[in-house]
C-alpha positions in Angstrom: 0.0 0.0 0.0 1.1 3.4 -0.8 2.0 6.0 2.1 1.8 9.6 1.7 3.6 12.3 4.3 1.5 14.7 5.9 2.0 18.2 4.0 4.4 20.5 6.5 2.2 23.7 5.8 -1.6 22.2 5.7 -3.8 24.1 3.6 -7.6 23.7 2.4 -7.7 20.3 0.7 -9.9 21.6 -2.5 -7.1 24.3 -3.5 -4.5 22.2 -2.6 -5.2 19.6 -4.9 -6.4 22.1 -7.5 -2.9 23.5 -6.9 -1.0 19.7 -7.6 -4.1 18.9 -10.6 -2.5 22.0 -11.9 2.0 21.4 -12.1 0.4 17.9 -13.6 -1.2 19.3 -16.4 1.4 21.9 -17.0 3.6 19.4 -17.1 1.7 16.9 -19.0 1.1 20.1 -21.6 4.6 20.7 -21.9 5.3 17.0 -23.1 3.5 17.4 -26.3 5.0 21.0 -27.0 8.6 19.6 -27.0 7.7 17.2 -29.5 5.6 18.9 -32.0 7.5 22.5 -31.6 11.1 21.9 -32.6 9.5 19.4 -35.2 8.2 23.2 -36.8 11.5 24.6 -35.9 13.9 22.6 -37.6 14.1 24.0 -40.8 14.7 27.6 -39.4 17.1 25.4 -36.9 19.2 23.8 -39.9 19.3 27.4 -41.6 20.8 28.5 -38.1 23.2 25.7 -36.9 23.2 23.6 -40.4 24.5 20.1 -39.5 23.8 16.5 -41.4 20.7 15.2 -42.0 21.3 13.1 -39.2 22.2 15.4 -36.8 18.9 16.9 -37.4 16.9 13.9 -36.8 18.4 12.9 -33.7 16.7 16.8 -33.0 13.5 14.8 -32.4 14.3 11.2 -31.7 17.0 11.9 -29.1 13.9 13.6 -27.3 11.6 10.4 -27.7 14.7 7.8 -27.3 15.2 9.0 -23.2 11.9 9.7 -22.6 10.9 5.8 -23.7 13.3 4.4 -22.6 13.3 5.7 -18.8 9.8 5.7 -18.2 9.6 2.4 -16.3 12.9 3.2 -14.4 11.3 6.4 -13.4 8.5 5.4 -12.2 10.6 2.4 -9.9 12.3 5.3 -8.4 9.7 7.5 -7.8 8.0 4.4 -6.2 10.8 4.1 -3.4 12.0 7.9 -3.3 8.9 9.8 -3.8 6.7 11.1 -6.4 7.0 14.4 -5.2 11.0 14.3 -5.0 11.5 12.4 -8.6 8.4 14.9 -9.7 10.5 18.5 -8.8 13.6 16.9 -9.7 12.4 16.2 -13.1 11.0 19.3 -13.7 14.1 20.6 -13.0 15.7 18.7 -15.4 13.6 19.8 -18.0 13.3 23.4 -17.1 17.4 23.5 -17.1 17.9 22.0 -20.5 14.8 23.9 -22.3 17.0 26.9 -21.1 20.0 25.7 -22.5 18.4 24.5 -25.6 17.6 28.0 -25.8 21.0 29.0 -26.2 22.9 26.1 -27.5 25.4 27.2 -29.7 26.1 23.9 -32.2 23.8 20.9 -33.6 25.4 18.3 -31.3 24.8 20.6 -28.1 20.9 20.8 -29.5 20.5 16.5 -30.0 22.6 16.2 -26.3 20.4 18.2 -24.8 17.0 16.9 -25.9 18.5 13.8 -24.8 18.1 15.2 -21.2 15.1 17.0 -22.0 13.2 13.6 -22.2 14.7 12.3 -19.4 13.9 14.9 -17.3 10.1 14.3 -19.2 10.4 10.5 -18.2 10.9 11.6 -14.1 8.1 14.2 -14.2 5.4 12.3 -16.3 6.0 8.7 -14.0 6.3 10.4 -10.8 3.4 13.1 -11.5 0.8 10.6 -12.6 1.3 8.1 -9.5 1.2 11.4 -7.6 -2.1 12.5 -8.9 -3.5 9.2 -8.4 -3.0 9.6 -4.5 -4.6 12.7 -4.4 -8.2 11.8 -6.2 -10.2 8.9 -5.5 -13.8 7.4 -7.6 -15.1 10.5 -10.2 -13.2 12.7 -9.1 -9.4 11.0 -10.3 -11.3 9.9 -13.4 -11.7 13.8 -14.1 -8.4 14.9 -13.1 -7.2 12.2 -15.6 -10.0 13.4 -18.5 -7.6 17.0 -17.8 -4.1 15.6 -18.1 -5.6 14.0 -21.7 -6.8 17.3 -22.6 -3.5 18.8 -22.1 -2.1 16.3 -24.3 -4.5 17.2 -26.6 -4.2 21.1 -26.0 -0.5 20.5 -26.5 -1.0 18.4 -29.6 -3.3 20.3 -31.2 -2.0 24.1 -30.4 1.8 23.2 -30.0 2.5 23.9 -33.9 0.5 26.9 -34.2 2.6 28.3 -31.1 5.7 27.0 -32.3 5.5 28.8 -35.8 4.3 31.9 -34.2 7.0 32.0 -32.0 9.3 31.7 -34.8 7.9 34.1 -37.1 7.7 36.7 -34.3 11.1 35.5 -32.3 13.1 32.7 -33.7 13.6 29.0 -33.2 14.8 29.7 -29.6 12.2 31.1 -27.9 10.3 27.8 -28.3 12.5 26.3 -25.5 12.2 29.5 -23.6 8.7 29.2 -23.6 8.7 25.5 -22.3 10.9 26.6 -19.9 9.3 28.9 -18.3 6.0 26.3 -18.1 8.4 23.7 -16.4 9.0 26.0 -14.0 5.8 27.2 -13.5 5.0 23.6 -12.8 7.8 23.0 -10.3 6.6 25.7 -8.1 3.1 25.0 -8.2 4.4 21.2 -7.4 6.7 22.5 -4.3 3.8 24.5 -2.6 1.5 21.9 -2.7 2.0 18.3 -3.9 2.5 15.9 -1.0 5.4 13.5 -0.6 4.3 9.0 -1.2 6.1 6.3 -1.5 5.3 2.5 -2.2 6.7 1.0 1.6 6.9 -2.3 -0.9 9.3 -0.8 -3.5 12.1 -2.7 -4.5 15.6 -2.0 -6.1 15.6 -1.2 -9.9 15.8 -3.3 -12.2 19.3 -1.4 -13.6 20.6 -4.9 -15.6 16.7 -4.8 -17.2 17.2 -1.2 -17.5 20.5 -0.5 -19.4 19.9 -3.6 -21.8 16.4 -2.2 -22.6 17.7 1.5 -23.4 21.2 0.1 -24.9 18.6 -2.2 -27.5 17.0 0.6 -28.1 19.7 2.8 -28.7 21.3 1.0 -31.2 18.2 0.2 -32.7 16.8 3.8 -33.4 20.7 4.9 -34.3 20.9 1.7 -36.8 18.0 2.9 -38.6 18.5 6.4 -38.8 21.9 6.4 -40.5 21.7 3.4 -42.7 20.3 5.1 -45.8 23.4 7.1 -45.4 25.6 4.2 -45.3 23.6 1.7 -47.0 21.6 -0.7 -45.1 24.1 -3.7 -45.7 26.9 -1.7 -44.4 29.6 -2.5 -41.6 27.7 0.1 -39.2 24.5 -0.7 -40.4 24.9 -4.5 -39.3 27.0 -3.9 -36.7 24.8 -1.9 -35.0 21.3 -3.6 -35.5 22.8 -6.5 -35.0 23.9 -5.0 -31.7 20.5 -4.0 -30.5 19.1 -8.0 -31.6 22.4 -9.1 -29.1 21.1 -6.6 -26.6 17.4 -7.1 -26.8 18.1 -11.0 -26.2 19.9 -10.3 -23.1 17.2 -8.1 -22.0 14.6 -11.0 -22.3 17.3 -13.3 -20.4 17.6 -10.8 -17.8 13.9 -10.4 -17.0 12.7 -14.1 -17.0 15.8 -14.5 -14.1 14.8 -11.3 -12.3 12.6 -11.9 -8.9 10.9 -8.2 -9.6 11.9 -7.6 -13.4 11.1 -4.3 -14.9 9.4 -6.2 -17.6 6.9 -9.1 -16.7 7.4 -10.8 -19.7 4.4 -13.6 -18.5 1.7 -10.3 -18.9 2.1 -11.1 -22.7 0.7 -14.5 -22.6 -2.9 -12.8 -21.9 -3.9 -11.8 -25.8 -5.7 -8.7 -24.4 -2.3 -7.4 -22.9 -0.6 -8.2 -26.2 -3.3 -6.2 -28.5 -3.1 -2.8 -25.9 0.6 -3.1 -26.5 -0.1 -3.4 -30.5 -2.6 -0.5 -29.7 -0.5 1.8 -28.0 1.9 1.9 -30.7 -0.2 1.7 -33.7 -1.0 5.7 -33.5 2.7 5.9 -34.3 2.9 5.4 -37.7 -0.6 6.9 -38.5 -0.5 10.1 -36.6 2.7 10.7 -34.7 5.4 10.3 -37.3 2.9 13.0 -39.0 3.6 15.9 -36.4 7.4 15.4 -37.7 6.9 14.4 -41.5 4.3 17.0 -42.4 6.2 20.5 -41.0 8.8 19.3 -42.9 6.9 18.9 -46.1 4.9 22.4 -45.6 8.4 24.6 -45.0 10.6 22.9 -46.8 8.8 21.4 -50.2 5.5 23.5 -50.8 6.9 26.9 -49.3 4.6 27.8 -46.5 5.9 29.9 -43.3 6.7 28.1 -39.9 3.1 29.6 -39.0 1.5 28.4 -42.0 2.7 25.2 -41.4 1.2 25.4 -37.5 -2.0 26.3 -38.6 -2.2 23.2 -41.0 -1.2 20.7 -38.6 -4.2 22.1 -36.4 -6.5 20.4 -38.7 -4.5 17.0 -38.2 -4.7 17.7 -34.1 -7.8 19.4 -33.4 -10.1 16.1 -33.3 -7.9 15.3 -30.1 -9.7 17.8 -27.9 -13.1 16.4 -28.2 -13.3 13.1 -29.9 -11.5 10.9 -27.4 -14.3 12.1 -24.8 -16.9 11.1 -27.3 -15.4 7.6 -27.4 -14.7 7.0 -24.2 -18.8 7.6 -23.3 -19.6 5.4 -26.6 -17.3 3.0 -24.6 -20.0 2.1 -22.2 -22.3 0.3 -24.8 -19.7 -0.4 -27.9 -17.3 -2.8 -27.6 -13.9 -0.6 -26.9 -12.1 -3.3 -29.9 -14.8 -2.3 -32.4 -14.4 1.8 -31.8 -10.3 1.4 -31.4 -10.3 -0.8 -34.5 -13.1 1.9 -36.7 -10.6 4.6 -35.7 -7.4 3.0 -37.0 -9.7 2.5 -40.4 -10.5 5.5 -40.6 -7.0 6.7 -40.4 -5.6 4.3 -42.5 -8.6 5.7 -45.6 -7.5 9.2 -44.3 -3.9 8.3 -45.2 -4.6 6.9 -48.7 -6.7 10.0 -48.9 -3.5 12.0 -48.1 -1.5 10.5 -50.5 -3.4 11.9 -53.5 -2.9 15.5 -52.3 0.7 15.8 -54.2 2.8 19.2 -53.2 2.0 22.1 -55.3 -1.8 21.7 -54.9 -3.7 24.1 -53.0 -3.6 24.1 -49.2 -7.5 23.1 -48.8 -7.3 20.0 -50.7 -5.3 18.9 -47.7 -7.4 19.9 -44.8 -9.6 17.0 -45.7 -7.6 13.7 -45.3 -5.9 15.9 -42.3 -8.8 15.6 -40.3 -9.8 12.3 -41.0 -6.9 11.0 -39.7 -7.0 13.1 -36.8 -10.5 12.0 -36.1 -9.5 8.5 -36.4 -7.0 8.4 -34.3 -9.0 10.2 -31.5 -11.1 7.3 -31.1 -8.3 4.8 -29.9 -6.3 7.7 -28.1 -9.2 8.2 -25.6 -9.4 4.4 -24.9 -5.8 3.7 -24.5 -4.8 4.3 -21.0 -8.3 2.6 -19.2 -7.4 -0.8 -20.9 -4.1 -1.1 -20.4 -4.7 -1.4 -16.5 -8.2 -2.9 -17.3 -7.2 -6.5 -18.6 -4.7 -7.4 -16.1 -5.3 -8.5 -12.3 -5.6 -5.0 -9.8 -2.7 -6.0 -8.5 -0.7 -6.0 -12.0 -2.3 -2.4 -13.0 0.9 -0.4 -11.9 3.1 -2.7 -14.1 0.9 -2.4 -17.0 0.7 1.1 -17.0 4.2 1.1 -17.2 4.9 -0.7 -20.1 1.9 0.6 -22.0 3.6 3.8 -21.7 7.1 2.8 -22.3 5.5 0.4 -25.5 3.6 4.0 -26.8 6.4 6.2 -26.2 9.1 3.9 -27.0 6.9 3.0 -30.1 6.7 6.3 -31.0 10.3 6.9 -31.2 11.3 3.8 -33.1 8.0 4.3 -35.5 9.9 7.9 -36.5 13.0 6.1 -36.8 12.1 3.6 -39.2 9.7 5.9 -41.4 12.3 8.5 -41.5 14.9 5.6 -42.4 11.9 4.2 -45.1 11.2 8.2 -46.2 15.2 8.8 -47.0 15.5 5.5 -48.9 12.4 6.3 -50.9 13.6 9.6 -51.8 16.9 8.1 -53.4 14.8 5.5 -55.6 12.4 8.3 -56.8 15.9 10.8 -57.6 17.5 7.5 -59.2 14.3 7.6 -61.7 15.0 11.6 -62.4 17.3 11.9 -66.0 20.7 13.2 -65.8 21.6 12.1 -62.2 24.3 9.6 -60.8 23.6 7.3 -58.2 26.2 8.7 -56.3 24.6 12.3 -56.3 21.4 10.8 -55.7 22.7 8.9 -52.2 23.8 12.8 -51.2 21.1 14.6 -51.9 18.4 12.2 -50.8 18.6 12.9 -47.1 18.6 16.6 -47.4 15.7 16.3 -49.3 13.9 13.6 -47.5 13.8 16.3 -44.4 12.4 19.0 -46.9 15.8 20.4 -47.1 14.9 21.2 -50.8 17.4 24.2 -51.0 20.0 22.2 -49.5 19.4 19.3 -52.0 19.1 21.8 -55.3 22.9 22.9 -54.2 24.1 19.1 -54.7 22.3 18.5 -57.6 22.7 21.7 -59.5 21.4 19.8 -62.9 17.5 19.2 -61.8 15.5 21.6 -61.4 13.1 22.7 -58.0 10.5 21.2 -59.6 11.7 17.8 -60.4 13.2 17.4 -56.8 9.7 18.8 -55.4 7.8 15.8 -57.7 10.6 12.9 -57.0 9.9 13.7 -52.9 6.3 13.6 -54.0 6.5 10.3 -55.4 8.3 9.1 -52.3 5.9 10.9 -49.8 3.1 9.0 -51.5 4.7 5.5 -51.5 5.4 6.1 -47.9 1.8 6.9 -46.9 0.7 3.7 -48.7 3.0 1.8 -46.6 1.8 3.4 -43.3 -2.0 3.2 -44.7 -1.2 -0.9 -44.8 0.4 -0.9 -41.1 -2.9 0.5 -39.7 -4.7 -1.3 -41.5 -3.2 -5.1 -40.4 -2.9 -3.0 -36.8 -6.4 -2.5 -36.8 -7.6 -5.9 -37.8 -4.8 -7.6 -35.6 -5.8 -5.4 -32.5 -9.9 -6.7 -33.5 -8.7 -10.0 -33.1 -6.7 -9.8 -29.8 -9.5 -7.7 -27.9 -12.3 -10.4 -29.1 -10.7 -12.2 -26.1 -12.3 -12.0 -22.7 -10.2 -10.1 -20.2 -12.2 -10.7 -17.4 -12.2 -14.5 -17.6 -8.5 -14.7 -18.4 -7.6 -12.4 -15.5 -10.1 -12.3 -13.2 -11.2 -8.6 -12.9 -13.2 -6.5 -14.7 -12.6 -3.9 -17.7 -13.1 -0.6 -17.0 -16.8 1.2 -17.4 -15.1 3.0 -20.4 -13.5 0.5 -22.1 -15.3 -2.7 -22.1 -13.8 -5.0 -23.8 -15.3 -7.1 -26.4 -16.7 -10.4 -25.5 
């Protein structure tokens, strides 16, 4: 059972709760805004600080690499050394590198810092949830919870339009400024009022579990993103996915020894478990690879300004204000498998959709398949959380919420590896097909161009024209969204088939009122 310390400075429950509701969702808010704002920013950031093509990836997946990959630690630490102590400390964290992202002076200083960005992210997300669960109990945590989605949503929705206003207006910089100050704003509000807790229970972390987990996928995620570069049957290429296979092996061997793994490995014997796990990453590659892909696409390829991007990707985030709240009522008389698997349809026709719209058309023609994604999408994303603690035994439900969010941020990171690392190599097989160019200049130009560097790529290939390069990533763009339109497709009819099973006769409890499962 949980203990939580008296406050030192008692104050009237209702405002001191509102107080801790409050650093959650600012924090939970400013989650969001440091993925989808330096995703706007990094064309103005490459103009700035140039770098390689994959220096500027690692801008973004550095971010979603720590974050992923010490969630579960974070959490076993904030377990046996408070919520509230792991909570401020992460925040501080956070707040301290948005600061210095602010003025970091070179590309490698941006991608190390983002790195502990999302571990600071990790601490304050774990911690601040298990903290917000002591304070609430019945309706009243289930709303407090409803908020921290909304200021994912919020955050998701408004974090581009913010982002290229504050570029247009102030530069790349004052993005992480602006997060900055919010992190801080949260670590005060968390100081005054949240209490301190602790699980009396909690073990030692699982550190050998840990390090293999993050060094898998480190390797991993690095393997992908440089092998277009050096070719994908490359010494480095092998070396290093064959790494993370060497790593991830261990990892399994390590948690089937451990007496209180990190990962309980049996959890994926129930098939309900395995389909939430398929769930929480599926979004990945039909919405979250988007916030990243489609900035680039508007700035770079079809001209627009960092705040004309932001306003398009409003249409693509918008639906995630109001839609998941919608579901999660139809929840109580539709099977939650039917409405998840509808909205992964729905996403995967609003991809297809998407990839008739080629660049050069007019910005309307896109708003359409944009918010049909983003609608179907929001059906799943307000489902998510209730039944990954809903088909595993009460006393399970902390673990699973673990590693549903480790599987859907890890996911997320390793979904924008591979399409990034798909993206690049379909940009060099489209510039192989355009007359006049060598292999060679095609394997140099097709990163820059694959991260709507189109300048940048016209310099290397001084013999085709803005136009051809702008119609080769066009072609690529399209085969790309085909591929992502089949992998929600097969996600949704795979994650149908797992949630048909039972959770409540394979585990003995219940599912949740808002996300009965299908039976």
């Amino acid at each position: 059972m949980d203990t939580t310390l008296p406050a030192q400075a008692p104050e009237p429950a209702t405002a001191r709760r509102t107080l801790v509701l409050a650093a959650v969702c600012l924090a939970a808010l400013c989650m969001p805004l440091s993925f989808t704002g330096p995703a706007i920013a990094i064309p103005a950031i490459a103009a700035d600080l140039h770098g390689t093509p994959l220096a500027l990836a690692w801008i973004t997946n550095a971010f979603m690499l720590s974050f992923g990959g010490c969630l579960m630690v974070a959490g076993a630490l904030a377990d046996r050394y408070g919520r509230k102590r792991v909570f401020l400390l992460g925040m501080a964290v956070f707040s301290a590198a948005a600061l210095a992202l602010a003025a970091a002076p070179g590309i490698v200083w941006l991608d190390v810092l983002r790195a502990v960005q999302g571990l600071g992210c990790a601490m304050a997300l774990s911690s601040g949830l298990a903290a917000l669960a002591q304070e609430f109990d019945g309706p009243a945590r289930a709303r407090a919870f409803s908020l921290i989605g909304t200021a994912f949503g919020v955050g998701l929705a408004f974090g581009p339009f913010l982002a290229g206003t504050l570029i247009t207006h102030t530069g790349w910089r004052a993005i992480f400024a602006a997060t900055a100050a919010a992190g801080l704003a949260a670590l005060l509000a968390a100081a005054r009022a949240m209490r301190e807790s602790r699980d009396p229970q909690a073990q030692g972390v699982d550190w050998p579990g840990a390090l293999t987990f993050t060094g898998a996928l480190s390797l991993f995620t690095y393997g992908l993103l440089q092998a277009p570069d050096s070719g994908w049957g490359s010494a480095a290429s092998l070396g290093l996915l064959g790494g993370a296979a060497l790593l991830l092996g261990v990892f399994i061997r390590v948690e089937r020894r451990a007496a209180r793994p990190m990962l309980d490995l049996t959890l994926f014997r129930l098939p309900a478990f395995a389909g939430v796990q398929l769930l929480a990453a599926a979004p990945a590659f039909s919405f979250v690879v988007l916030l990243v892909l489609l900035p680039a696409r508007f700035i770079g390829i079809e001209g627009y300004s960092a705040l004309e991007a932001g306003r398009m990707m409003i249409a693509l985030s918008a639906p995630m204000l109001v839609l998941p709240i919608l579901a999660g009522m139809a929840a109580q008389r539709i099977a939650a498998a039917h409405i998840c698997a509808s909205g992964l349809l729905l996403a995967a026709g609003g991809l297809l959709w998407l990839s008739t719209c080629v660049p050069g058309q007019a910005p309307a023609t896109l708003i359409g398949p944009l918010l049909l994604i983003g609608c179907g999408i929001s059906l799943p994303w307000g489902l998510m959380d209730g039944l990954a603690i809903s088909i595993v035994p009460v006393e399970r439900a902390g673990m699973a919420a673990g590693i549903f969010n480790t599987t859907r941020v890890a996911g997320e990171g390793l979904a924008l590896a591979i399409v990034s690392a798909l993206l690049g190599t379909l940009t060099m097989a489209a510039l192989g097909k355009v007359p006049g160019l060598a292999l060679e200049q095609a394997a140099l130009a097709a990163p820059f161009l694959a991260l709507g560097e189109l300048r940048h790529a016209g310099a290397l290939l001084p013999q085709a024209g803005a136009a051809e390069l702008a119609q080769a990533y066009g072609a690529a763009f399209r085969h790309l969204l085909y591929v992502l339109a089949s992998i929600t497709t097969a996600s949704a009819l795979l994650i149908l088939a797992f949630l048909r099973h039972p959770a409540g006769a394979a585990t003995g409890t219940a599912a949740l009122p808002a996300c009965k499962v299908q039976q």
